[in-house]
Legacy VTK file of the C-alpha trace (Angstrom):
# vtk DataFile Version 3.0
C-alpha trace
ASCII
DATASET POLYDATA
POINTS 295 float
111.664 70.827 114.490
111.053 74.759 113.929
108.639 74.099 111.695
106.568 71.415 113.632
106.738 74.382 116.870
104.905 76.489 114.096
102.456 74.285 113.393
101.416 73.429 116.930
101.397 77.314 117.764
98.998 77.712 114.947
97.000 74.864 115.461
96.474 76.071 119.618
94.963 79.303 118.072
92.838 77.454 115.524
92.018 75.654 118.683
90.507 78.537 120.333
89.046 79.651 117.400
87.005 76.600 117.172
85.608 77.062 120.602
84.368 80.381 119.920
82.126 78.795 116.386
80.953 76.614 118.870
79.690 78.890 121.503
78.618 81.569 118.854
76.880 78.724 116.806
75.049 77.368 120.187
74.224 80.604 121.656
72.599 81.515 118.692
70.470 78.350 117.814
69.588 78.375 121.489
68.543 82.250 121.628
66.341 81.253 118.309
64.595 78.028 119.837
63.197 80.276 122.425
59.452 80.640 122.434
58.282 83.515 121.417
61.152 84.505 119.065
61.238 87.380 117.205
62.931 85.881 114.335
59.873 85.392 112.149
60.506 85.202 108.439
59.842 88.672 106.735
61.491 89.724 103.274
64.826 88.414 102.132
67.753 90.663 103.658
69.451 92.962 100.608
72.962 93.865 101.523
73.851 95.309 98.181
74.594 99.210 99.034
75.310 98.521 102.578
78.027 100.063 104.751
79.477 98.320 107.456
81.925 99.052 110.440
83.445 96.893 113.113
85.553 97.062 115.664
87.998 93.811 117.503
90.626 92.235 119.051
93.302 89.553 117.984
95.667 86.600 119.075
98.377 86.640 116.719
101.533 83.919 116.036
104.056 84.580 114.080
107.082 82.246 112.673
110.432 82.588 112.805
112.550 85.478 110.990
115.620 86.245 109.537
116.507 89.842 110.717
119.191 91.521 109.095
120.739 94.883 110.497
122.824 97.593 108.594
124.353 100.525 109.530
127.578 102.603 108.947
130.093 99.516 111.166
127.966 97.180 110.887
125.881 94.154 108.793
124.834 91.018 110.217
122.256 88.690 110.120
120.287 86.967 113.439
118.730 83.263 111.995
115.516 82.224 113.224
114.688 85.024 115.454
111.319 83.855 117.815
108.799 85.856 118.751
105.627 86.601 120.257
102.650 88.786 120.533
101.683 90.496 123.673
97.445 90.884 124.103
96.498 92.983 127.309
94.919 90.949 130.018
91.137 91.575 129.831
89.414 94.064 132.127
86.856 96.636 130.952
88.530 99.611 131.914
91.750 98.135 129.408
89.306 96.800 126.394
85.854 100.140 126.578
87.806 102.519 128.192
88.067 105.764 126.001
91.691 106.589 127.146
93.134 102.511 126.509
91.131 101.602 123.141
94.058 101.139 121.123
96.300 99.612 123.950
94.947 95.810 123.315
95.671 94.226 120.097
93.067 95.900 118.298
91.269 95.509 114.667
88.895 98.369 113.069
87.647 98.425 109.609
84.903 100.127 107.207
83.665 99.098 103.998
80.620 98.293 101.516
78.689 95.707 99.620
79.787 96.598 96.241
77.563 93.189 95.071
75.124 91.409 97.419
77.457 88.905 98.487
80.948 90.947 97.815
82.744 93.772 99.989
85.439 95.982 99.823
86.805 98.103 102.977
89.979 99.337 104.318
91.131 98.399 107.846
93.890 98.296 110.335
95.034 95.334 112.329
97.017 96.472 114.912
98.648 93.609 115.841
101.818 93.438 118.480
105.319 91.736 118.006
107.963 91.333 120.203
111.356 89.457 119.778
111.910 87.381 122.910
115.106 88.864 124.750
117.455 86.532 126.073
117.505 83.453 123.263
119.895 82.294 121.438
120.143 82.336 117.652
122.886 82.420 114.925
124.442 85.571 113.585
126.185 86.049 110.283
127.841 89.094 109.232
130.077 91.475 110.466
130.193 94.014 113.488
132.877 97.159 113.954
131.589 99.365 116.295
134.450 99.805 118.864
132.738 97.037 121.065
135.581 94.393 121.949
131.970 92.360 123.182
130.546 92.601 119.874
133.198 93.136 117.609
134.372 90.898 114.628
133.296 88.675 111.602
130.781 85.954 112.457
130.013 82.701 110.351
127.012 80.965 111.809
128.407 81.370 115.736
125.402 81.442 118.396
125.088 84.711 119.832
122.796 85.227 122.802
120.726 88.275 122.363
120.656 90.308 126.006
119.114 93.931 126.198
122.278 95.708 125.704
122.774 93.843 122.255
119.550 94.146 120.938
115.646 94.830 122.380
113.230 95.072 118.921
109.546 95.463 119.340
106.760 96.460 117.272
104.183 97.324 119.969
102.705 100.127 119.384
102.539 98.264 116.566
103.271 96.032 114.392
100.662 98.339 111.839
99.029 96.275 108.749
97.289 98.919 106.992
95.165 96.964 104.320
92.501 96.910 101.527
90.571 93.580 101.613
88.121 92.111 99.353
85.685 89.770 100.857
82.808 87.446 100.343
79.850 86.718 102.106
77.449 83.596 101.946
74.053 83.167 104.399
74.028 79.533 105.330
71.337 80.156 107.852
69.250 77.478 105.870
71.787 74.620 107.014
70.640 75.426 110.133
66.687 75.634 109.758
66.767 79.428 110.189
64.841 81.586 107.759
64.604 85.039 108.918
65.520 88.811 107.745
66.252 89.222 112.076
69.319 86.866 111.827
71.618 85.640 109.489
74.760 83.342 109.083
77.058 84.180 107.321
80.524 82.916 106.199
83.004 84.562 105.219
86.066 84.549 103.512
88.071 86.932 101.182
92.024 88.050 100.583
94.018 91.324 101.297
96.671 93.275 101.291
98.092 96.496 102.144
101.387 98.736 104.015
103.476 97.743 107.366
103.210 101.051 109.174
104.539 100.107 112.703
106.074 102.174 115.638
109.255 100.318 116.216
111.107 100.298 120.009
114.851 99.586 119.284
117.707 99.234 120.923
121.060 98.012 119.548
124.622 97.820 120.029
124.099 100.995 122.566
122.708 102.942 119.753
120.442 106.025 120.881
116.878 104.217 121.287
114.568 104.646 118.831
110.826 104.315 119.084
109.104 105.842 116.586
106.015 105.507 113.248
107.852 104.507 110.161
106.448 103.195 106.588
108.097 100.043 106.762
107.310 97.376 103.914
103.760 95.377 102.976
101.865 92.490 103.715
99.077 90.275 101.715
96.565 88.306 103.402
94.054 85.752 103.413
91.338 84.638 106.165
87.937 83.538 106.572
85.171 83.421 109.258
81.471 82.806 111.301
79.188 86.332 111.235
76.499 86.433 112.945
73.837 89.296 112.004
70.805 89.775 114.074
68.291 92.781 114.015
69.392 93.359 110.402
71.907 95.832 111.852
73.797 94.794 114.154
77.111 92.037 114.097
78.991 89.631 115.641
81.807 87.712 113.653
85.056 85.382 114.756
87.294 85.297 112.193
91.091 83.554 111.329
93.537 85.679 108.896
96.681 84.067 108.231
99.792 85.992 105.921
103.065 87.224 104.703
104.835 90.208 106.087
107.768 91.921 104.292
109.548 94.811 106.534
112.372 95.751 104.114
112.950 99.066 105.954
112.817 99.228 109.533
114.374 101.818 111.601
116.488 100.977 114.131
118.066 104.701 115.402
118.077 107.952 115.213
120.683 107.672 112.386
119.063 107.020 109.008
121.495 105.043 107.970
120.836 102.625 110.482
117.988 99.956 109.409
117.089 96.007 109.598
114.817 94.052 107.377
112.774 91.003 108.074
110.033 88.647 106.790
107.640 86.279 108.373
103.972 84.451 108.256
101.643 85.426 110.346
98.292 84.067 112.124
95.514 86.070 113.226
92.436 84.788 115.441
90.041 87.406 115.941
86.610 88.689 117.616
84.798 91.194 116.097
81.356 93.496 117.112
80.142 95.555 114.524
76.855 96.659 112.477
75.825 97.297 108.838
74.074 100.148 107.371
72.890 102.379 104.626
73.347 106.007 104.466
70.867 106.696 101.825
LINES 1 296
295 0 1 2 3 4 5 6 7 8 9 10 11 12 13 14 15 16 17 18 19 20 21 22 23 24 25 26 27 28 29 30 31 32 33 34 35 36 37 38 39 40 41 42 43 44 45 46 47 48 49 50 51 52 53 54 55 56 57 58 59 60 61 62 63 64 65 66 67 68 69 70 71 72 73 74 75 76 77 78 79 80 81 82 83 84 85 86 87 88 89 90 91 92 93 94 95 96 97 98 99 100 101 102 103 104 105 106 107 108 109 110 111 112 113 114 115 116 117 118 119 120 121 122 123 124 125 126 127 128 129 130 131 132 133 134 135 136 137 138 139 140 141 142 143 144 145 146 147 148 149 150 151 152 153 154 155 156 157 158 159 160 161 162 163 164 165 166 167 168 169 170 171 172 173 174 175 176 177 178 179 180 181 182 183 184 185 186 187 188 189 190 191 192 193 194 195 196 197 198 199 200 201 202 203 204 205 206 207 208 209 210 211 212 213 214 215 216 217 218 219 220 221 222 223 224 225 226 227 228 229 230 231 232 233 234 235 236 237 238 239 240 241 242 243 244 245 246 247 248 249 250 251 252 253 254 255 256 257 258 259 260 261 262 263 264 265 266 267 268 269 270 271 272 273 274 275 276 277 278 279 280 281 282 283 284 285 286 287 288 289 290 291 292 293 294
């Protein structure tokens, strides 16, 4: 059952993903039936050497976790923690403004063709995660903290988790700091274009990298803690539609779907205090960008 809601929360974003190949694909066939079009063919487009930058936003999903928390009185497990993401509703002052750039669920990256159809670059998704407050889940473990609520040895006994128990988010955020090695293909012939003015161009490639998020915790009346900490790694693996028009210039949708491994999270202002999870992750994504040489 856990796994099946999964799979339909995936399959919704792959959803929406879909509709934005569509519109991309029909906007741009449209834009190049135009007469007069300025998408003539000239000479074939070298990307060898090339720089390119882009900047984004994501919809993420993530499954279900096993968090476990230790400290000094205390080491328990919560089963099949849920969670969600939490993307800012749209307005331009939220997604251009100077001041709120990196308030959205945000994705920046630089890198360079290496080969003519090959890339390497280093990136940051800055993707959100919050566990939702008030559900119920299973709790093994023990817990001595002076709490008669809280206190005692627990063997798979459902455990409801309210704010003074526990409030974990990585929103500020949940970090992935990764390297990613990616390939490019023009398949504007499939589609009767044959221009240096616009290409496209799939995409697809793997990653991997550091979990660098700024955790907001609360538990068991513990100070609160909310602060940057190296926390574990993630790989990755995705693939996508770019669109490249004026030889410069970049448009791209893209899914990236992976593994996250938090071994060391902080959870206080005690540093024995921590909590380790792992999960899967899916990433829909809409990127602007352009390409370049320097020399």
């Amino acid at each position: 059952m856990k796994l099946k809601q999964s799979l339909n929360k995936y399959l919704e974003i792959l959803n929406k993903y879909i509709f934005v190949l569509v519109v991309l694909f029909f906007s741009t066939t449209s834009f190049v039936g135009q007469e007069n079009t300025v998408f003539t063919k000239k000479n074939k487009v070298v990307n060898k050497g090339k720089f390119f930058v882009y900047w984004g936003w994501n919809w993420a999903s993530y499954t279900d976790s096993d968090i476990r928390f230790k400290g000094n009185n205390y080491d328990f497990t919560l089963r099949n923690v849920k969670s969600r993401d939490t993307p800012s509703e749209f307005s331009f002052k939220k997604y251009f403004g100077i001041t709120n750039i990196t308030k959205p669920q945000t994705n920046a990256r630089i890198g360079y063709f290496f080969k003519e159809n090959y890339t390497i670059s280093i990136g940051l998704d800055h993707m959100k995660y919050v566990v939702n407050n008030d559900q119920f889940v299973n709790i093994d473990g023990n817990i001595n903290i002076g709490n008669s609520k809280y206190d005692g040895t627990y063997n798979s006994q459902p455990i409801q988790l309210t704010e003074d128990f526990l409030r974990l988010e990585h929103t500020d955020g949940l970090n992935y700091i990764n390297v990613q090695l990616y390939r490019f293909d023009d398949i504007s012939s499939w589609f009767g274009l044959s221009s240096d003015n616009l290409q496209i161009n799939l995409t697809e490639g793997i990653g991997m990298g550091v979990l660098y998020p700024k955790t907001d915790t609360t538990l068991l009346g513990n100070e609160r803690h909310d602060d940057f900490h190296l926390s574990g790694y993630g790989v990755s693996a995705g693939f996508g539609l770019n669109i490249t028009f004026l030889k410069h210039f970049f448009i791209q949708a893209d899914v990236k779907a992976g593994y996250i491994n938090m071994s060391d999270i902080k959870t206080s202002l005690n540093p024995l205090d921590s909590a380790a999870q792992s999960f899967l992750f899916l990433q829909n994504n809409i990127l602007i960008g352009g390409r370049f040489k320097l020399f």
